[in-house]
C-alpha positions as CSV (number, residue, x, y, z in Angstrom):
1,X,0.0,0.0,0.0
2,X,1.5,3.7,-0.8
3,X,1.7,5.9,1.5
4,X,-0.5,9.1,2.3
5,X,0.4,12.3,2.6
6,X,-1.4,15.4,3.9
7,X,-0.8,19.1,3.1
8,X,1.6,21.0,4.9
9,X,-0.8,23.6,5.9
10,X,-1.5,23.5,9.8
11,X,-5.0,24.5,9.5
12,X,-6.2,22.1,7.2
13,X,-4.2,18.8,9.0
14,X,-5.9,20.2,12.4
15,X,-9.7,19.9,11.0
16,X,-9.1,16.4,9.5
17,X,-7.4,15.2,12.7
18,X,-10.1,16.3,14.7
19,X,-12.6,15.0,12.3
20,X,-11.0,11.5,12.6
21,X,-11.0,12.5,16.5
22,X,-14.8,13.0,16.9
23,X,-15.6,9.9,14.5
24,X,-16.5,11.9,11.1
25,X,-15.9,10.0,8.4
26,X,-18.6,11.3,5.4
27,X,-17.9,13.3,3.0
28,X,-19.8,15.2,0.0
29,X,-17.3,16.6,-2.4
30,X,-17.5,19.6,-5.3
31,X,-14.7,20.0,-7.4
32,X,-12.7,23.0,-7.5
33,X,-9.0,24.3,-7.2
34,X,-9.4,26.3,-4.2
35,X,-10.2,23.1,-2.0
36,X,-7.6,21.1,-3.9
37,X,-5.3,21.3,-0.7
38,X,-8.0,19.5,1.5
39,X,-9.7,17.3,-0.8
40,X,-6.1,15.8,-1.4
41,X,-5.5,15.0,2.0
42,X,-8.8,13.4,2.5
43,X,-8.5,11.6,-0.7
44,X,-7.3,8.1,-0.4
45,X,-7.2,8.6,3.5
46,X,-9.3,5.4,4.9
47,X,-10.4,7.0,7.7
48,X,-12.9,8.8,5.1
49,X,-15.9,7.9,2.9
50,X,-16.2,10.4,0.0
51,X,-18.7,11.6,-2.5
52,X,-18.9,13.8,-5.4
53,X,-21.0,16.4,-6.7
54,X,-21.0,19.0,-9.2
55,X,-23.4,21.2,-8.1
56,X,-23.1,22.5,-4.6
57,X,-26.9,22.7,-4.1
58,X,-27.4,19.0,-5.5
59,X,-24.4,18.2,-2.3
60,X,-25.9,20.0,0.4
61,X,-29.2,18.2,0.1
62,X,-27.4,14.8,-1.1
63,X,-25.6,15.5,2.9
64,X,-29.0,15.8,4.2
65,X,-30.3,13.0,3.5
66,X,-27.6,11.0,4.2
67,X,-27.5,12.6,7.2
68,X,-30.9,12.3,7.7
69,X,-30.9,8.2,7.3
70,X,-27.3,8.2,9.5
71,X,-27.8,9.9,12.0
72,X,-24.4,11.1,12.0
73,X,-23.0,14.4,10.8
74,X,-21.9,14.4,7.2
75,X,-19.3,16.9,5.6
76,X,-19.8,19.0,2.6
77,X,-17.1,20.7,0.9
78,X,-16.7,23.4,-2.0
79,X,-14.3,25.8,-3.6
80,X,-14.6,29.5,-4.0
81,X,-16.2,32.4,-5.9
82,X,-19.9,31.4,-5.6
83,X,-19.7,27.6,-4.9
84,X,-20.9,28.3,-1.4
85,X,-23.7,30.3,-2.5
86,X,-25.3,27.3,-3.8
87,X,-25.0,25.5,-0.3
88,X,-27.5,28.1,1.0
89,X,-30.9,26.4,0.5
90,X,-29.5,22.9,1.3
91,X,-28.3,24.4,5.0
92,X,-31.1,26.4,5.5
93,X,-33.1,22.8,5.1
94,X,-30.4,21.3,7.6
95,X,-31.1,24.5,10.2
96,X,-35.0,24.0,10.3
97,X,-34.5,20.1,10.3
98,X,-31.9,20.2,13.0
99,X,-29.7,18.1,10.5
100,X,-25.4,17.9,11.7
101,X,-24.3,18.9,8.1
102,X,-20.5,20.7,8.5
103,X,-19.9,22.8,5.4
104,X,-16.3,23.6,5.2
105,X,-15.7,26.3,2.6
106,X,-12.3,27.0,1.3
107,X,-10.8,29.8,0.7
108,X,-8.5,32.9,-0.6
109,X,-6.7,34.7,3.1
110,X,-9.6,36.8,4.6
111,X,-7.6,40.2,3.8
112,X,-8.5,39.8,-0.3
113,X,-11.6,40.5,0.6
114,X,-13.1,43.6,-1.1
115,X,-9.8,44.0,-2.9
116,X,-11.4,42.5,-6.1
117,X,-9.2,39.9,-6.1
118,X,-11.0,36.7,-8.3
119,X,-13.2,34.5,-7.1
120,X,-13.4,35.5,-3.7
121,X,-16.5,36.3,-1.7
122,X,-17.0,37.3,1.8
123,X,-18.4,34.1,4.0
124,X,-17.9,36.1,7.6
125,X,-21.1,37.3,7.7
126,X,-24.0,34.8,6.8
127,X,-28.0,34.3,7.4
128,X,-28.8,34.0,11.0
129,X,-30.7,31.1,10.0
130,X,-28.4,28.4,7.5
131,X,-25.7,27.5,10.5
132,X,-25.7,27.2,13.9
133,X,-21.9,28.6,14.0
134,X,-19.5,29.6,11.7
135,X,-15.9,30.0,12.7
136,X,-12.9,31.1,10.3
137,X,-9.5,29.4,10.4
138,X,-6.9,30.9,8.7
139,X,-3.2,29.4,8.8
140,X,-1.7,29.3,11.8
141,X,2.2,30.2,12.6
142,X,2.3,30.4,16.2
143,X,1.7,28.1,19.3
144,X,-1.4,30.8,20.0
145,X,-2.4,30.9,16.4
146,X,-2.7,27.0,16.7
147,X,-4.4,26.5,20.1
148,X,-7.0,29.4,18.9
149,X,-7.3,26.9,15.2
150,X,-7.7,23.4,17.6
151,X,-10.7,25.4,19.6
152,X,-12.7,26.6,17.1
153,X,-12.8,23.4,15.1
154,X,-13.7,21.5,18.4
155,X,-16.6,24.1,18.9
156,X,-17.8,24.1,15.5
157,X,-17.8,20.0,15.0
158,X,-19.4,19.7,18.6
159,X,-22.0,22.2,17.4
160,X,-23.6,19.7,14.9
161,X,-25.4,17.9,18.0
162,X,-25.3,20.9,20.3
163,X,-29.1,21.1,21.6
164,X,-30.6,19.2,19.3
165,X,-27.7,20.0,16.5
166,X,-27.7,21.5,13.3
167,X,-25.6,23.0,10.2
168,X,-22.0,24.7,11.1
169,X,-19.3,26.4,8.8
170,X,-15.8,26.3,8.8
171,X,-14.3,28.9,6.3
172,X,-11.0,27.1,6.2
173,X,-7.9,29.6,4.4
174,X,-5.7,28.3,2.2
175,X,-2.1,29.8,0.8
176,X,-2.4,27.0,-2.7
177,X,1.4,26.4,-2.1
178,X,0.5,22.6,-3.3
179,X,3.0,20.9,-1.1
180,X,2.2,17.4,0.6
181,X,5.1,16.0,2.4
182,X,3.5,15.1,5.8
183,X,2.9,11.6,6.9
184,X,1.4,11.9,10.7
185,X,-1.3,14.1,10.9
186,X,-0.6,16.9,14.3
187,X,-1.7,15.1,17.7
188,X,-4.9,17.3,18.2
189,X,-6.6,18.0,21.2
190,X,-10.2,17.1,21.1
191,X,-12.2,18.4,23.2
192,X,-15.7,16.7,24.8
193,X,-18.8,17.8,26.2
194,X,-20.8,15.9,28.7
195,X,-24.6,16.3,29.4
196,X,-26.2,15.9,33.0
197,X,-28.6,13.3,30.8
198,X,-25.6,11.6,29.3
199,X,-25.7,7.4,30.3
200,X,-22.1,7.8,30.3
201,X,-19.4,10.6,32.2
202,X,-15.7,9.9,32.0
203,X,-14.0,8.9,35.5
204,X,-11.7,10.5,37.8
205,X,-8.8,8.6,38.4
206,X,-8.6,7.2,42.3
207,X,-5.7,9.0,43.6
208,X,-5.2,11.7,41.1
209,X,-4.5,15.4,42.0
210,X,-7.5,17.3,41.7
211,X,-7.7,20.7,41.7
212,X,-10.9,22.9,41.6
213,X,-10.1,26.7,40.2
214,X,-13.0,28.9,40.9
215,X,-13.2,31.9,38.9
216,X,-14.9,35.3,39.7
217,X,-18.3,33.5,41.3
218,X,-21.9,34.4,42.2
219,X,-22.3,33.8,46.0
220,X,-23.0,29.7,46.5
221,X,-26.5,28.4,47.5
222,X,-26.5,26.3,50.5
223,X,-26.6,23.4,48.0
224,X,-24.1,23.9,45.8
225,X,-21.4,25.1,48.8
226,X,-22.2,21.3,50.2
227,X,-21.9,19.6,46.9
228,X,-18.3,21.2,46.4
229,X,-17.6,20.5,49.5
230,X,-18.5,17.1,49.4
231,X,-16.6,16.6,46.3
232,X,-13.7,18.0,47.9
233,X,-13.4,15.6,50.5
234,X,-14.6,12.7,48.2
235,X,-11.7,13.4,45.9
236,X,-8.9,14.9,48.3
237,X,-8.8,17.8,46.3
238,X,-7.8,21.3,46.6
239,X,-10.4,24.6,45.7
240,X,-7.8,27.4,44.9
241,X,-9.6,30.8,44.3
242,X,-9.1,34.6,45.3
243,X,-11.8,36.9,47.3
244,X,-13.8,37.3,44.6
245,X,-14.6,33.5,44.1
246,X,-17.1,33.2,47.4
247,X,-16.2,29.9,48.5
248,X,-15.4,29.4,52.1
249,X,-13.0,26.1,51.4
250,X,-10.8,28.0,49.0
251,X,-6.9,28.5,49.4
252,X,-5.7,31.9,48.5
253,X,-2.8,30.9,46.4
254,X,-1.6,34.4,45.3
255,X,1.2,35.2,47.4
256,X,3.0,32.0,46.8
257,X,2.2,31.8,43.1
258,X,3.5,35.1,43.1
259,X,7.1,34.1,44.2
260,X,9.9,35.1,41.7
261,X,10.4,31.9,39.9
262,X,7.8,29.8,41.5
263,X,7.5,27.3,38.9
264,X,11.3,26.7,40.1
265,X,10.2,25.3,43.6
266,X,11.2,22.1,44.3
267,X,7.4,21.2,45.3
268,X,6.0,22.3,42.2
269,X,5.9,18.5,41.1
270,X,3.4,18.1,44.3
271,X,1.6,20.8,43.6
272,X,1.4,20.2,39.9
273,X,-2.2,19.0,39.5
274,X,-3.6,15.8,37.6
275,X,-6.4,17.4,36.9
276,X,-8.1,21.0,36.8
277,X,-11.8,21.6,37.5
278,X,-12.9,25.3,36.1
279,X,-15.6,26.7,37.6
280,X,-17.3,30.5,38.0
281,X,-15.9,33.6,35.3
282,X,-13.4,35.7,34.8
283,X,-10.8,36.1,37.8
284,X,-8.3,38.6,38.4
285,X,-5.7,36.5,40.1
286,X,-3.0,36.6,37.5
287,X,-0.6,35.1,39.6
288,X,-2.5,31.9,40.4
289,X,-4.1,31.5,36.9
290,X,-0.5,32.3,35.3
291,X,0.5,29.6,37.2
292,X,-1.9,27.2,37.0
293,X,-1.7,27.0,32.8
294,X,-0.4,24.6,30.7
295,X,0.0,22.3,33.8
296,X,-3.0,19.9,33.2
297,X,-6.6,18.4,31.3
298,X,-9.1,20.9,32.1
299,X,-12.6,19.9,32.8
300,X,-14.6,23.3,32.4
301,X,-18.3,23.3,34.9
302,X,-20.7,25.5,33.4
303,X,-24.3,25.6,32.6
304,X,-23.9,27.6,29.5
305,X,-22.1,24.9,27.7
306,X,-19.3,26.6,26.0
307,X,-15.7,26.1,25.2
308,X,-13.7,28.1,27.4
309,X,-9.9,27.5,27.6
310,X,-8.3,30.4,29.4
311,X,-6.1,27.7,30.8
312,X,-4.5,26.7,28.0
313,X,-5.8,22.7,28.5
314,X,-9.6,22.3,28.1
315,X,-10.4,18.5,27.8
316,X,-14.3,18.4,28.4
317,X,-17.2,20.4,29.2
318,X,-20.0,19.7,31.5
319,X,-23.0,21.3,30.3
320,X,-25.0,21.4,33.7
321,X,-25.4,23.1,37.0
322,X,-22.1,22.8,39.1
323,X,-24.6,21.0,42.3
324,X,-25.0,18.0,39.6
325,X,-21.2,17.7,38.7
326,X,-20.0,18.0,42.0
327,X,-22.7,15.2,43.6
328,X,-22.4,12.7,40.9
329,X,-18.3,12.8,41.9
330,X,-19.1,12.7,45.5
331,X,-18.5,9.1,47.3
332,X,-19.2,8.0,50.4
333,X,-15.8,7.0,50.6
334,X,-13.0,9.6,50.8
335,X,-9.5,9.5,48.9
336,X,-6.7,9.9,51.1
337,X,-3.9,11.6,49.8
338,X,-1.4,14.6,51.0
339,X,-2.4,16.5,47.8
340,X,-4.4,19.5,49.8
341,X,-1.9,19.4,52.7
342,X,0.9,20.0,50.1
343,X,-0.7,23.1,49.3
344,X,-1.6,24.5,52.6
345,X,2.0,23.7,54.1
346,X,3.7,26.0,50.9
347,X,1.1,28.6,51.2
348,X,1.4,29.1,55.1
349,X,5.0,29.0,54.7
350,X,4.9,32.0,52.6
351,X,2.7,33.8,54.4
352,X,4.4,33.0,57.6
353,X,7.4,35.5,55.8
354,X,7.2,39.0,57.7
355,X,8.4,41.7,55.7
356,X,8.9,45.4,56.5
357,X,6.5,47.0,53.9
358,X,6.7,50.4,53.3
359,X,3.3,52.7,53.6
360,X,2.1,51.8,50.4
361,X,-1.3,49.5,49.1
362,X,-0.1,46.2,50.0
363,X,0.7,47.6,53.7
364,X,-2.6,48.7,54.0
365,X,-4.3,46.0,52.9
366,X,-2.4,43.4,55.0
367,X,-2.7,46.3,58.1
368,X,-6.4,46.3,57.7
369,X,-7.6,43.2,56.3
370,X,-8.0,41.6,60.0
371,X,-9.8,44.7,61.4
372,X,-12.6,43.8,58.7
373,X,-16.0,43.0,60.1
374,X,-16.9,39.8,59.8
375,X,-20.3,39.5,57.6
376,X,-19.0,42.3,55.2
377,X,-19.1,42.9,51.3
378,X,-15.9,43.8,50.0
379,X,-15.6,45.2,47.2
380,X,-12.0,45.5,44.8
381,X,-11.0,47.9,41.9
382,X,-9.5,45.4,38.9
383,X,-5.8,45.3,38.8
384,X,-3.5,46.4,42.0
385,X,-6.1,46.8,44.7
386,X,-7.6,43.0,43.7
387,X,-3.7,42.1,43.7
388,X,-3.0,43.8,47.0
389,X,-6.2,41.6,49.1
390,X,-5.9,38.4,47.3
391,X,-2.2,38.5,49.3
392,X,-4.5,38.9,52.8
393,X,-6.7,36.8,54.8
394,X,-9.4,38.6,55.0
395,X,-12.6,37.1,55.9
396,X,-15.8,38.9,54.1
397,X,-18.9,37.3,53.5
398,X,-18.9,38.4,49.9
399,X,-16.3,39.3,47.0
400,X,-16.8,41.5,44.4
401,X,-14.8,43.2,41.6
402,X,-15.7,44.2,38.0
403,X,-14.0,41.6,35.9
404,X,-16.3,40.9,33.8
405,X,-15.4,43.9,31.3
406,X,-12.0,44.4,33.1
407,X,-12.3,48.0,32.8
408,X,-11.0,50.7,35.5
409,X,-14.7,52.1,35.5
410,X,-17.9,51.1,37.8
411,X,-16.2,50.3,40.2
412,X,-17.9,52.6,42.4
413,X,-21.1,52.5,40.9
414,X,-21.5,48.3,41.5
415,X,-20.1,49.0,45.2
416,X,-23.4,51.3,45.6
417,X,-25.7,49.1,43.9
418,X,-24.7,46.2,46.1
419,X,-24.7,48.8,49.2
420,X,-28.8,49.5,48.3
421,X,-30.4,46.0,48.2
422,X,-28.9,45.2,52.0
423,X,-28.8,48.4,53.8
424,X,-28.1,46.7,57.2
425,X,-24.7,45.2,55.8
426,X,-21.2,47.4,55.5
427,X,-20.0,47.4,52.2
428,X,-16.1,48.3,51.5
429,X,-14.8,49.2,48.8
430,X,-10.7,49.7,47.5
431,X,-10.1,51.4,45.0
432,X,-7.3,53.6,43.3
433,X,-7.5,57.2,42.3
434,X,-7.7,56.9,38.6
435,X,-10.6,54.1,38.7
436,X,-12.5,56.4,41.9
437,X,-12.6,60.1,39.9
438,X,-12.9,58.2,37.2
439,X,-16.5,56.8,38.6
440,X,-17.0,59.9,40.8
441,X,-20.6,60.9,40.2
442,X,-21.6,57.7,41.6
443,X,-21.0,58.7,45.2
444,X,-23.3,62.0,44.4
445,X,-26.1,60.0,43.8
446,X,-29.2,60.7,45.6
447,X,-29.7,56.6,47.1
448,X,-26.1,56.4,48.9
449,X,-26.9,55.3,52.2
450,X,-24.9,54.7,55.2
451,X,-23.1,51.7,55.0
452,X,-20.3,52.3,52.5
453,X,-17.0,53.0,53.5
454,X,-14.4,53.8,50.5
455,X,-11.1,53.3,50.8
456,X,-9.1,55.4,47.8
457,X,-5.8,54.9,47.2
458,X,-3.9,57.7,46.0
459,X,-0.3,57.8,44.1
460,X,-1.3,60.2,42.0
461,X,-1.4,58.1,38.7
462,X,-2.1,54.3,37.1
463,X,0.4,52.5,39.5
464,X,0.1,49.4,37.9
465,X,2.1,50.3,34.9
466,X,5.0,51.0,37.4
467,X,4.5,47.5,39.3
468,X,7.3,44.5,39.2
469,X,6.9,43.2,35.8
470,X,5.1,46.1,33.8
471,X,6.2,47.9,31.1
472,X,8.1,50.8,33.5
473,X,10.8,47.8,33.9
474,X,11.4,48.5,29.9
475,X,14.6,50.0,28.9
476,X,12.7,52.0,26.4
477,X,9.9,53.5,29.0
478,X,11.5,54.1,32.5
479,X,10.1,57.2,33.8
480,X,8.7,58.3,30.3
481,X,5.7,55.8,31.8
482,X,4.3,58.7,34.1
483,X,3.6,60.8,30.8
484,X,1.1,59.1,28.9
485,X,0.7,55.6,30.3
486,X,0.3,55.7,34.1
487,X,-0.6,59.4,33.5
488,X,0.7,61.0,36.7
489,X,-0.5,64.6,37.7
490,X,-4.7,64.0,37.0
491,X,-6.9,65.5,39.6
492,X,-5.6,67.5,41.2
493,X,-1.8,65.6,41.4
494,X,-2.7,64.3,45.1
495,X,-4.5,67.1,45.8
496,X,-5.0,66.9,50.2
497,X,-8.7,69.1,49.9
498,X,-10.0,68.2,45.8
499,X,-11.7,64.8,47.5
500,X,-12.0,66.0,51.0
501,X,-14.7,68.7,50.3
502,X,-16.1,67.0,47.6
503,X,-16.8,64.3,49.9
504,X,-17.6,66.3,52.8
505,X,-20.2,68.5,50.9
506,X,-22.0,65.4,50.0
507,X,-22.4,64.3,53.5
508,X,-19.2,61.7,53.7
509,X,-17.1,61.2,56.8
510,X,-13.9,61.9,55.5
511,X,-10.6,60.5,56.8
512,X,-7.0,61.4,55.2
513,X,-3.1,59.3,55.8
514,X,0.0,60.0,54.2
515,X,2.0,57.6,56.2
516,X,1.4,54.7,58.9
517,X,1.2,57.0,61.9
518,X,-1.6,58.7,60.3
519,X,-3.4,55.6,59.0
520,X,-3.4,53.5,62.6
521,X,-4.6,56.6,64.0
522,X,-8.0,57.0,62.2
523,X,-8.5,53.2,60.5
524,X,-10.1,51.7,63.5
525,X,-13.0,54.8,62.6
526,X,-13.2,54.0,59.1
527,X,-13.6,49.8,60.1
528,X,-15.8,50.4,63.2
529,X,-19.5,47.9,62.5
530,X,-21.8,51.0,63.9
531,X,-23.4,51.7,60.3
532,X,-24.4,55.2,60.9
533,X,-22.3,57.4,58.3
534,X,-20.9,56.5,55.3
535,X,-16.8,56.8,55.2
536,X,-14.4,58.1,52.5
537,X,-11.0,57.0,53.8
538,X,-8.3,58.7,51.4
539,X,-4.7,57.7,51.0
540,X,-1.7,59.1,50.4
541,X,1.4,56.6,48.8
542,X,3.5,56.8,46.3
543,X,3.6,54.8,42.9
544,X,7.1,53.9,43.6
545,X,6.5,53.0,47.4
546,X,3.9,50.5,45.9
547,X,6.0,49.0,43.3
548,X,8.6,48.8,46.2
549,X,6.2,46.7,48.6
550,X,5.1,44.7,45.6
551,X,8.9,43.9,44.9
552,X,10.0,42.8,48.5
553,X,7.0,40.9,49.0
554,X,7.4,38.6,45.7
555,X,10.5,37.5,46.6
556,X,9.7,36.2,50.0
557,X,11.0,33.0,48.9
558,X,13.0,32.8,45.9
559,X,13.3,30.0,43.4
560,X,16.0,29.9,41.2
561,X,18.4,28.0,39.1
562,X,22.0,27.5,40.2
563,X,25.2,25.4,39.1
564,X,24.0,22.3,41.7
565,X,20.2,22.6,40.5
566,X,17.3,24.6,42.0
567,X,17.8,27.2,44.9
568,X,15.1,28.0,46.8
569,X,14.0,29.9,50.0
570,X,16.7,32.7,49.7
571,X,14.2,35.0,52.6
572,X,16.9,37.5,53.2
573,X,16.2,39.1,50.0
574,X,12.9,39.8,50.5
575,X,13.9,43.7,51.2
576,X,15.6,43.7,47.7
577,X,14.0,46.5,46.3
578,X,15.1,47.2,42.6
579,X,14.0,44.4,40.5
580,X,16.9,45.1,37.7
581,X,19.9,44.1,40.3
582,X,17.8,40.9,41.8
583,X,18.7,38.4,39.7
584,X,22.8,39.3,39.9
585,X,22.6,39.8,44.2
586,X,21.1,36.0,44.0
587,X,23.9,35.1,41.6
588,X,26.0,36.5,44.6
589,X,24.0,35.0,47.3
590,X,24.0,31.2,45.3
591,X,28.1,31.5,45.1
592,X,29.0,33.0,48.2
């Protein structure tokens, strides 16, 4: 037998793997030059049972009705110009019918079109009623560009029988270059989706790491906090998530994933889970998420159904409430493992680190996150204040930050909104001074009540441009950040009385600090439970004070690699304070 070769263009090899992966082997073929690349590869392949057709129309319905008397989804396939035209009455058929009919297109690079170039039409925007989806996938280059190709074929071909199924499009770009040398088709990464009325679920391996990362998440029922937590002890698993994930069980993992170089400890490999469960929304926690990617099979928990792989290893989706995932892996007897001690022991260890902190964000929060009363909302601007608290143990009864459009605005607003449905319950708030004045009419409006208290922290400028890691670290930026990027010098440049009257004149409390004297002296006002004024607590640092604090705190512990193999634990340089000279004073540290 000869052997078969496939084109050498990514795209193309990553649809018929994952064709071959989810079991699709029918084919309805048009002739044509711009599906020549495709059609070659399929051609011959036994995997594959193909048919030809002239006309396009004539294929589309010739896939129904094999489709129809299947059962299965069948593939149609065209060239360009107008070929795809024709399949229009055929899917629209297939849409009303509910039939799994994949029409993959080929075509010219998306950027000829409406540049007259021959035979090429526009298939991004279609009839809201021939296709369930339609996804385009132009040739990848990168490891990005490749992951992003994998996940949108794996949406579109689990589509087909998505809710009773239907017709999806796959506009797949092609360069012509005509070259098939490749033997061994890509290993792809399909992807699965499990219903709660599925017979069959796939198992959890007895023993295996399990780790539950919960995401920005609506406060838990009473149900659904003892199904996780059932779960959790069934499995001997872990539930890592920051403030803003609402469940009691979770481990803060910020500070230690936050380590310079903490994919060097020498625990990682214990920490290192088997497998990731991904419930609730965005988070903010770059540190933990950052950390957790790439590093295992990711079972995604969501009632909407859809493909989201923010951590870089989606495996399966659960299509159902998180109460009916979590009990159907709950057993009356529990795993025993060390996999959840492992990761209280490294995160107590870090946390057990004192460091002298300047007056700055992160001192505040770790000054005032115990004087928090318990039963409290707390409430986060995105970015450095989210960053600050997630590296505290505070103990609120809810979360909240805006990540769900990630922007510096509302912050304010949401706080207020939140503040009006429970009147009886104190609602703080952190924010910094770009994201408060930036939502400032909120606190004029005429429903603020008495139970906010508004901590703003003010350096004058965006802060988080200048933090460990950010672009003020770039030899080409330096201090040119505080022109344009952080912005320094807005209102009022750290004015001392801009806030305080506006605040006072609108019946605040008012409190001011510029160092820690000041602050201990007036904080245990601004935390006090009596709800009987609302507080605006204002605070003076300095953006380099905060980058500072930020710097000695990540290197608490140290991981890094030396001549003999990983060092780790180097404390004494968590005062180190100028992140361009760390990595030569542990070079120094490791020889000496």
């Amino acid at each position: 037998m000869s052997k078969h070769y496939y084109t050498d263009e990514k795209n193309a090899q990553i649809v018929i793997a994952l064709l071959k992966a989810h079991g699709i082997r029918d084919m309805v073929i048009s002739p044509g030059a711009t599906n020549d690349v495709f059609v070659l590869s399929v051609q011959g392949d036994p995997d594959f049972n193909l048919y030809s057709a002239v006309d396009e129309r004539h294929a589309g319905y010739l896939a129904c009705g094999i489709a129809q008397e299947s059962g299965k989804p069948v593939v149609i396939n065209c060239t360009g110009a107008t070929a795809s035209r024709n399949y229009m009455s055929a899917l629209t058929e297939a849409y009303y019918r509910k039939l799994p009919i994949l029409a993959i297109t080929c075509s010219q690079h998306s950027s000829h079109i409406g540049n007259m170039y021959p035979q090429m039409t526009d298939r991004i925007h279609l009839p809201s009623d021939i296709v369930n989806l339609s996804v385009q996938c132009p040739i990848p280059h990168t490891y990005e560009e490749v992951r992003d190709c994998e996940l949108k074929v794996n949406r579109a071909i689990l589509e087909l029988t998505h809710r009773g199924g239907g017709p999806v499009h796959i506009n797949l770009e092609t360069s012509f270059n005509g070259n098939y040398s490749v033997e061994t088709l890509p290993k792809v990464r399909k992807i699965g989706r499990v219903m709660a009325t599925d017979a069959e679920w796939p198992s959890i391996d007895v023993g295996a790491k399990v780790l539950v990362w919960i995401g920005s998440h609506k406060p838990f029922t009473e149900k659904g906090m003892a199904a996780l937590t059932s779960f959790v002890k069934s499995n001997n698993a872990v539930v890592i998530g920051d403030i803003t994930s609402n469940y009691d069980g979770s481990i803060r993992a910020s500070e230690l994933c936050y380590q310079y170089g903490s994919k060097n400890n020498p625990d990682f490999a214990k920490l290192k889970p088997n497998l990731i469960i991904h419930i609730g929304e965005i988070s903010g926690d770059y540190a933990t998420f950052g950390w957790l990617k790439n590093t295992a099979p990711v079972w995604r928990v969501s009632e909407d159904g859809q493909l989201r792989d923010f951590l870089c290893g989606l495996a399966m989706v659960f299509e159902m409430p998180e109460e009916t995932f979590f009990s159907h892996y709950s057993y009356e007897k529990s795993t025993v493992g060390d996999y959840a001690d492992c990761w209280k022991s490294n995160t107590a260890e870090v946390a057990a680190v004192k460091t002298d902190l300047f007056f700055s964000a992160l001192w505040i929060a770790q000054t005032l996150s115990p004087k928090i009363p318990e039963g409290s909302n707390l409430h986060l601007g995105i970015l450095n204040p989210l960053r600050c608290w997630n590296m505290t143990g505070v103990n609120v009864t809810h979360g909240f930050s805006t990540v769900g459009g990630f922007g510096i605005d509302g912050g304010t607003s949401a706080m207020i909104g939140t503040s009006l449905v429970n009147p009886c319950r104190l609602n703080f708030g952190v924010f910094g001074d770009l994201s408060f004045f930036y939502d400032l009419n909120s606190i004029g409006n005429r429903y603020v009540g008495r139970n906010l208290r508004i901590l703003v922290i003010n350096n004058g400028e965006g802060g988080e441009f200048l933090v460990p890691g950010n672009v003020y670290e770039n030899a080409n930026c330096g201090e040119r950040v505080h022109d344009f990027i952080s912005a320094r010098g807005h209102f009022g440049a750290k004015s001392t009385t801009l806030l305080k009257h506006f605040a006072e004149d609108l019946r605040f409390k008012y409190l001011s600090a510029a160092s820690k004297e000041e602050f201990l002296s007036v904080c245990e006002d601004f935390v006090k439970p009596e709800i009987d004024r609302s507080i605006i607590f204002e605070c003076f640092t300095s953006a380099e004070e905060d980058r500072k604090a930020l710097n000695a705190v990540r290197h608490k512990a140290v991981y890094v690699h030396g001549d003999n193999g990983v060092v780790s634990g180097l404390k004494s340089v968590a005062r180190a304070v100028l992140p361009t000279g760390v990595k030569n004073m542990l070079k120094a540290a490791i020889k000496g």
